[in-house]
N, C-alpha and C positions, 0 to 999 in steps of 0.2 A: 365568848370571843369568836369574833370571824374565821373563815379557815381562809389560809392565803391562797390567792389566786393563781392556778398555773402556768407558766409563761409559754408566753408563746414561741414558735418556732422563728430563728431566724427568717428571714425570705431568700437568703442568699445562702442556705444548709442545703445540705442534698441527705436527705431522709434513707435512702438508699443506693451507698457509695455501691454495694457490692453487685449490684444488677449490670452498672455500667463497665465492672471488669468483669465481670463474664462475656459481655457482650462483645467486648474485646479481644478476650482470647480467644471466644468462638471463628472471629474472625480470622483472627491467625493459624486457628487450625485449619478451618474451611481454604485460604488460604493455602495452605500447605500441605494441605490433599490433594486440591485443584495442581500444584504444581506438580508433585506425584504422578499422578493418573494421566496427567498430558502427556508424560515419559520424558519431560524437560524438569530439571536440575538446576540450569546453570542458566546465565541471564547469554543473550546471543551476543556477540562479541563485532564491534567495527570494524575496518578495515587496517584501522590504523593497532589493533591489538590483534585480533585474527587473521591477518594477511588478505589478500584476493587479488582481482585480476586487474587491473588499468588497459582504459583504451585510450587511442590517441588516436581521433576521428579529423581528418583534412577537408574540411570545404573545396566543392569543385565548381565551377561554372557549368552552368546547365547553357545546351542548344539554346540559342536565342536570347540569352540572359545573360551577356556577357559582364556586368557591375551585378550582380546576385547576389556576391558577397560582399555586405555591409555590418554595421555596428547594430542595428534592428533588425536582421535576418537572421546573423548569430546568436542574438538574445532569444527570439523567439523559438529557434533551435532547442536552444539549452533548456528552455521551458520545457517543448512536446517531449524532448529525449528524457530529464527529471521524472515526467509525467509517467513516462512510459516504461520506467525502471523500477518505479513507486508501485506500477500497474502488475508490476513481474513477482509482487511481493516481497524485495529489496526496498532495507531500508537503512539511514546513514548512508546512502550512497553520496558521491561528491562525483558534480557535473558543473563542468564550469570551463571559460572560454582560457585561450593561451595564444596570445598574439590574435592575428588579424584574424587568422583562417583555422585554429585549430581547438578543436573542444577536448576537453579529459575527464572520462569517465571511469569511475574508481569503484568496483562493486565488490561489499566484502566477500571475504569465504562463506563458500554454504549454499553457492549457485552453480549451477552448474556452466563450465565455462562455454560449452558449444552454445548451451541455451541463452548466454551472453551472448556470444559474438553473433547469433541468429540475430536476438529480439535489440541489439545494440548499435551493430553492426549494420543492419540494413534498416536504415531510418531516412531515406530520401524520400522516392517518389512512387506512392498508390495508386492506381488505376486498376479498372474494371475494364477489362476488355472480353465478347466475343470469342466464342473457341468455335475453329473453322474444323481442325482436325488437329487428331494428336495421335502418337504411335508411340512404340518402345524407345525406351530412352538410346537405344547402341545406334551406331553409325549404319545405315540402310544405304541402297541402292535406288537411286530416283526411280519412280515409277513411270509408265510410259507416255501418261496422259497429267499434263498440270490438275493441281487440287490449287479450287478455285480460293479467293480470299474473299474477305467479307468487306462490303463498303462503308462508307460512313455511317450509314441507316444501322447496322450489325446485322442486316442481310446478307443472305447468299443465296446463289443459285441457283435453284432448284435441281435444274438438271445435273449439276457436278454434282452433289450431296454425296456422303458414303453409298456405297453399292449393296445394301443391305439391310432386309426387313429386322428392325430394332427386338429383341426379346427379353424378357422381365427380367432377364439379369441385366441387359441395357439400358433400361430405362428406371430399377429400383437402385440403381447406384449402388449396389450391391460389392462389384465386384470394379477392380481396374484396367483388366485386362483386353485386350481387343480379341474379340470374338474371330472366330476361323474366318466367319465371309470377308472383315474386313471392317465391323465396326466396333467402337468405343462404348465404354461407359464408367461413367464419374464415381472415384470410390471417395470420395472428401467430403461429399454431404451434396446438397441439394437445397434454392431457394422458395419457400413459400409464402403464400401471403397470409397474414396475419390470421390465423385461426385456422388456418386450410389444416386438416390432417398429415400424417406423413403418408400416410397409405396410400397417395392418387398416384398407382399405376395403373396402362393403361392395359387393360385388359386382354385376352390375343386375339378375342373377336374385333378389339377398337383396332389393332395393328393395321399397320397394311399389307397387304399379301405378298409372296416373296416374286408374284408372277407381275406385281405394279412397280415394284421396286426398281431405279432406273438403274441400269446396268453398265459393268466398266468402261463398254463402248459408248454411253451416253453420254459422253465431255464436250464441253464447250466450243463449237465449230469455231476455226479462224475467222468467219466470218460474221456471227452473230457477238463476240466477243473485242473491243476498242483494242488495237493495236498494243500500247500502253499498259491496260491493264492486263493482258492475256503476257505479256512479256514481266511483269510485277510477279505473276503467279506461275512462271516458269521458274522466276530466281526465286522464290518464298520455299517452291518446291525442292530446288537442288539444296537451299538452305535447310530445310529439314531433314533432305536424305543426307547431308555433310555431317550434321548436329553430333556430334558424341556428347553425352550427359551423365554417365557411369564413374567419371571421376571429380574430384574437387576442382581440376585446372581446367578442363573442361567446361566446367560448368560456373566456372569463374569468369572464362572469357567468354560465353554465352551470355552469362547474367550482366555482364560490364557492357555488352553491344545493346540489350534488348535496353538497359536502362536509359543509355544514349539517346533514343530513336523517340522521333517526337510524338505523342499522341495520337496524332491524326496520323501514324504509321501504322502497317501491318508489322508482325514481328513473329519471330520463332524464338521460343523459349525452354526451355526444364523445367520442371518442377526442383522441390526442394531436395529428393533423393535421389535424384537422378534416374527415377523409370523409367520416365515420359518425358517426350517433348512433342511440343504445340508449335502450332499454327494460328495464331491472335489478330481477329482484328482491330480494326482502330478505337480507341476509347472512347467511350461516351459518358463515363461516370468515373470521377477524380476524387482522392484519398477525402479530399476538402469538401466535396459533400456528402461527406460521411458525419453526422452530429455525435452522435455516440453510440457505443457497441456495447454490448455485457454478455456475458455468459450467464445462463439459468439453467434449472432442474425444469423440464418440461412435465411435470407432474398430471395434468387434464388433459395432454395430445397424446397419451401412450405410453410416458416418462421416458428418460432418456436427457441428456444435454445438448442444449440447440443455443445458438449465439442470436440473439435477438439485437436489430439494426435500427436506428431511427437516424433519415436523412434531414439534412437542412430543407429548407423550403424549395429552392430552387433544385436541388437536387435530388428532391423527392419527386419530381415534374419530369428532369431526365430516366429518373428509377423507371416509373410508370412508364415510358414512351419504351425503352430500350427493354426491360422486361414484357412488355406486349409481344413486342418484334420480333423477340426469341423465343419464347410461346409454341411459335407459329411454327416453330423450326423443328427437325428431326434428329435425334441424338446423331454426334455432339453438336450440333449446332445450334441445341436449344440450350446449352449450356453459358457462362460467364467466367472467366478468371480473375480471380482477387491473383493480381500480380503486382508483388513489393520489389522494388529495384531490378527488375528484370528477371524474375523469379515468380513460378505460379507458386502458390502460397496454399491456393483451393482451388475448386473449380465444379461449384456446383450446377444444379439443373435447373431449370424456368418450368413450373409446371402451367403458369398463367402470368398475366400482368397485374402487378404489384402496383395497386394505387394506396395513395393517404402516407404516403412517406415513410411507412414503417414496414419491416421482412423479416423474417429470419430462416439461420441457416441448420440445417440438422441432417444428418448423416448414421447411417448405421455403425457408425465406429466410433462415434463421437466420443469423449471420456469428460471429464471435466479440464485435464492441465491441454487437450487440445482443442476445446473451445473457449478455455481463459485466453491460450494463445494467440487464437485466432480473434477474438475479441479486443485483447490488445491491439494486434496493429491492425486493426479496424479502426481503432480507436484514436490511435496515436500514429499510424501509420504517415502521415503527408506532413514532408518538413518542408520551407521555402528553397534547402538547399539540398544539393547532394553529397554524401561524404565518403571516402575509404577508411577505412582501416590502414593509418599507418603506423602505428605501434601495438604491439599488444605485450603485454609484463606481467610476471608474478611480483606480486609487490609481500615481502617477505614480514611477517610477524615481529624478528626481532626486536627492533629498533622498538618499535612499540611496547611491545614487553618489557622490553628497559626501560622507558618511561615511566611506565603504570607499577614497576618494582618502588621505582624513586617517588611516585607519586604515591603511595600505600607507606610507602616507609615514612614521608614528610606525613601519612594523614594520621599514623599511629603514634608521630612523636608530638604531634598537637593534639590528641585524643588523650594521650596520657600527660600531657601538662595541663589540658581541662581537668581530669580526673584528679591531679592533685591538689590543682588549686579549691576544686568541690571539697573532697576530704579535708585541707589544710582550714580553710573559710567556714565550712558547714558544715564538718563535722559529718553528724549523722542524717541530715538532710542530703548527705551525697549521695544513701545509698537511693533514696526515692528517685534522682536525678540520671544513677549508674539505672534504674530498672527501668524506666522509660525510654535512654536511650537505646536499650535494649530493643525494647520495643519497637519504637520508629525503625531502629535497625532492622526488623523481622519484616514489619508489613513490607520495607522498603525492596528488601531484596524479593521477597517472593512477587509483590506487582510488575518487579523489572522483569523476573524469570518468565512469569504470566503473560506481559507485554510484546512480548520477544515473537511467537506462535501469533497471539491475536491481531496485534497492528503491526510487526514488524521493528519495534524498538530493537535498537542496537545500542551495545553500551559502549560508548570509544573514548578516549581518553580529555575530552573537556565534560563528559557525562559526570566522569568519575570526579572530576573538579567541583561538580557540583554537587555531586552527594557532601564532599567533603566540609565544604562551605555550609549547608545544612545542619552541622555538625552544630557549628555555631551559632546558627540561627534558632535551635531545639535547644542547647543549651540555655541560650539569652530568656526563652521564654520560662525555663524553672526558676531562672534567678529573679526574673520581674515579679514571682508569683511569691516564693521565698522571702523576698525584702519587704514586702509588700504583710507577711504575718510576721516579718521580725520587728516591723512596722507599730503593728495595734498590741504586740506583746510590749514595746516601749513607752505605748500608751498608760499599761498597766492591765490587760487584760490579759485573761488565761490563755492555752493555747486551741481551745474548742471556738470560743467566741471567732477570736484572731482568725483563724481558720476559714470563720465563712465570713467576716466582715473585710478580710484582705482579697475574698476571691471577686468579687464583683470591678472592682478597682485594678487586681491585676488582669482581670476577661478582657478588659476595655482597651489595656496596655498592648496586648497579648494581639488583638484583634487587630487592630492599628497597624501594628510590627509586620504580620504577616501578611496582611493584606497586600501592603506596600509593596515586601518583595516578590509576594504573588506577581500585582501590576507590573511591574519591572519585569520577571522573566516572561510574562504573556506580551508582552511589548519586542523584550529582544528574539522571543520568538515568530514573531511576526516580519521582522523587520531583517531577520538575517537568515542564510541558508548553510548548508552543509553540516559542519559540527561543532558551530555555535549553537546551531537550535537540539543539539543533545544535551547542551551545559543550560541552556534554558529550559527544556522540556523537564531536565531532573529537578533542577532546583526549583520549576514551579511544585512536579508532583510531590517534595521533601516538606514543601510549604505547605502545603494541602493537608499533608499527615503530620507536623506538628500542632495545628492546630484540633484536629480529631485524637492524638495523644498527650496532648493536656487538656481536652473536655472528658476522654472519656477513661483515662490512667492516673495520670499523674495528681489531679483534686480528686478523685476519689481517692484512691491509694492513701493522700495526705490525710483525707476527712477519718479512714481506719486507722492510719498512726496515730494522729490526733487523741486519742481513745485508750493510748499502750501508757502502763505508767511512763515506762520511759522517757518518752515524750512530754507527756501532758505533763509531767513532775520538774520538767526541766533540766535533765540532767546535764553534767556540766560537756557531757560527748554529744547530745543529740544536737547541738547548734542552737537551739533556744532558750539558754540560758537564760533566766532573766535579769541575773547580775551581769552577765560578760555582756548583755547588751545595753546595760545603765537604762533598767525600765526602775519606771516609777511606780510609789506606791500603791495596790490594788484599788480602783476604783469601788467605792462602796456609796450603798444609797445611803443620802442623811438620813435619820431617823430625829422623830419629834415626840418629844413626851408628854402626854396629856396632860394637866397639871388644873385640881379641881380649883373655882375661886374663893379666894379665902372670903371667910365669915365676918362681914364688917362690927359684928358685935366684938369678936375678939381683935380685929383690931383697935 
């Protein structure tokens, strides 16, 4: 007698359920270390849960621009501003227009608020201007002799110049302070051209001697100097010996005049702390031909963090011309001001002229959060419009936390009416249903907490709608998969067959379902801002991970219950009964009895 043949393997078995939960939990540990060892815990919180700051920014008319504020000026506003809040490492932030003229900007807890109202706050108008002279920020006494201004070209003088031979703490930007003879040097960084070293100072044999150096009586005779402009540079002067820069109000109505003044003006400005104030000439390179800035690890120039600049076309043309020109110049006048809203911002050095449209900035102080900054509004710096600050608010957590109580309490009392209806319906198929969403639970929170540090997720209160909703949609996919073997057990087959012949049919189901809501939330996240795209963001990534928790949990898990008497016996608690589900007789192969042919003799 033959020996029977042994059957083959389904095609739709998984030979080894148990590799695919390890590789799951692995994940959830790795997971859960990662969360650990970041020293974040907790998922980062909206504004609308965690409180923060609200601004309430006014469109102004700019000189010359009198219709500026329009319905596409303010849109594109709220774009760079988005952009540049995004850039700050905030995120869930909410920027958006209110009436004609006014934008709101809502950034949660966890920023620091000066570094808001800095990087928020001052979002008009960029220029690059020429530094003529700068001194200490306190209120002086005019000098005797006008300090000349720089012309359209970002020339000056020769003969006005500071009165004094430059020394290597003048020229390495080393330090900020004005030297005893009377000259400057740039402590904010300094521009190069692309690969130049940070090292090119000028040596003390390159200097020039202190006996060439043109001296305090060397000023601009009335006569060799246009009436005009020698009168320009007497008022520039008393302007900078009036300057006080030492306080906020101060240096508010400084910053409010310089931002006023149009371009092709000379102007006296602060800096950001009130040290220094300057002497600025006319701009020659605007926020707008700036393409984009970043901040890097200078790793092959020496190491250190330098902002590296790539200009548009056209204003890579102005770069080169106005960096040549200052080149030429003798500290500070070989220097440039990054000035945002009538504020120097930087104010590096010109070692040479900067062709091919790309520079960067590096400074012996540089750190990384003051070259992100500076990189920022490099980056984002040039709005179409100008704006104040006219509100500023602590926008308080409560209210939110009231919400997210009622919304956690609506999602535990639809969590435990699924949980009963699993128990009540399927019995003992709930608890494979209770252990998976376990799981989605795990990975979910720990990728938000992970999220939070890496891209800046926040979780605000349409987030949390959307985990909750997920709830359902991870549910829906056990039940497709469950009916689907209570299915082929009504057929009449056991519960191992059932098992792999139901999975291929519920994959299909499964696949479909979550695709769908995928597409839908990749859609509402495209299409919508603020904190809709949190209730989209979550509900796509919830989609994401019930489909990788029922490939690689939930049909294995079944394929090892499968296998427990329990189960495979049908007991009348595990939900597979085969009587309570009116299954049919066991399928069984016919069998055929050989039967020899009779003897026609005896019949």
């Amino acid at each position: 007698m033959a020996a029977p043949k042994k059957g083959r393997r389904s095609s739709g078995s998984q030979g080894r359920p148990g590799r695919a939960l390890v590789a799951i939990l692995v994940a959830i540990v790795a997971l859960t270390a990662g969360m650990f060892i970041s020293g974040h815990t907790k998922p980062r919180l909206g504004i609308d849960l965690a409180g923060g700051t609200s601004f309430t920014l006014e469109a102004k008319n700019q000189p010359g621009k009198p219709n500026a504020i329009n319905s596409d000026n303010m849109n594109t506003a709220v774009n760079i501003i988005e952009r540049r809040v995004n850039g700050l490492g905030v995120s869930e932030a909410e920027v958006q227009t209110q009436g004609d003229k006014h934008i709101i900007v809502n950034i949660p807890k966890g920023m620091d608020a000066k570094q808001a109202r800095t990087q928020v706050g001052t979002t008009a108008q960029l220029y690059f201007r020429p530094v003529v002279t700068y001194t200490d920020g306190k209120k002086t006494k005019p000098t005797a002799s006008p300090t000349p201004t720089a012309t359209g070209t970002g020339k000056s003088n020769d003969k006005g110049k500071a009165s004094s031979t430059p020394t290597a703490t003048a020229t390495s930007g080393a330090t900020g302070t004005p030297s005893a003879s009377g000259a400057s040097s740039s402590s904010q960084g300094r521009a190069v051209s692309e690969g130049l070293k940070a090292d090119k100072t000028p040596s003390a044999s390159e200097s020039p001697k202190a006996s060439e150096s043109p001296k305090a009586t060397e000023t601009p005779k009335a006569t060799e100097t246009p009436k005009g402009e020698s009168s320009k540079a007497d008022d520039l002067t008393k302007q900078l010996a009036d300057l006080e820069c030492t306080t906020p109000a101060d240096r508010a109505k400084a910053r409010e005049k310089a931002a006023n003044a149009k371009p092709s003006d000379s102007v006296v400005a602060c800096d950001r702390d009130g040290s220094r104030k300057f002497i600025l000439g006319p701009s020659q390179v605007e926020g707008t031909d700036v393409k984009n800035a970043a901040s890097v690890y200078d790793s092959q120039g020496g190491g250190g963090w330098i902002v590296e600049l790539n200009f548009t076309g056209k204003g890579g043309k102005k770069w080169a011309k106005v960096t040549g020109e200052l080149a030429k110049q003798q500290p500070p006048q070989n220097q440039f001001a990054i000035v945002l809203d009538g504020e120097v911002y930087s104010d590096p050095r010109v070692d040479e002229s900067i062709v091919g449209g790309r520079a960067q900035i590096s400074g012996p102080d540089f750190d990384q959060k003051n070259t992100s900054d500076l990189a920022n509004v490099l980056s984002y710096g040039a709005l179409p419009l100008s704006f104040d600050i006219a509100d500023e608010t602590t926008v308080s957590a409560a209210l939110g936390g009231e919400q997210l109580e009622a919304g956690l309490i609506a999602g535990a009392i639809g969590l435990a009416l699924v949980v009963v209806y699993l128990v009540v319906y399927y019995r003992g198929l709930a608890l494979i249903a209770l252990a998976s969403l376990a799981v989605s639970a795990a990975l979910s929170y720990t990728i938000m907490v992970l999220l939070g540090p890496g891209i800046g997720f926040a979780l605000n209160l349409p987030a949390v709608c959307g985990a909750i909703v997920a709830i359902g949609i991870t549910a829906d996919s056990f039940i497709v998969y469950f009916e689907r073997i209570r299915d082929e057990i009504r057929e009449g087959r056991t519960l191992r067959p059932a098992v792999e012949r139901g999975w291929p049919r519920a994959r299909r189901t499964i696949l479909v379902s979550d695709f769908v809501s995928f597409l839908a939330a990749a859609v509402l996240y495209i299409v919508t801002v603020g904190k809709v795209q949190g209730f989209a963001f979550t509900l796509g990534l919830t989609t994401l991970l019930d489909v990788v928790v029922v490939f690689l949990f939930t049909k294995p898990l079944m394929t090892i219950l499968a296998r427990r008497k329990f189960f495979a016996s049908g007991h009348p608690w595990s939900g597979l009964d085969p009587r309570r589900l009116g299954a049919k007789p066991p399928l069984r192969r016919s069998r055929t009895t050989a039967t020899a042919p009779a003897d026609p003799k005896e019949a």
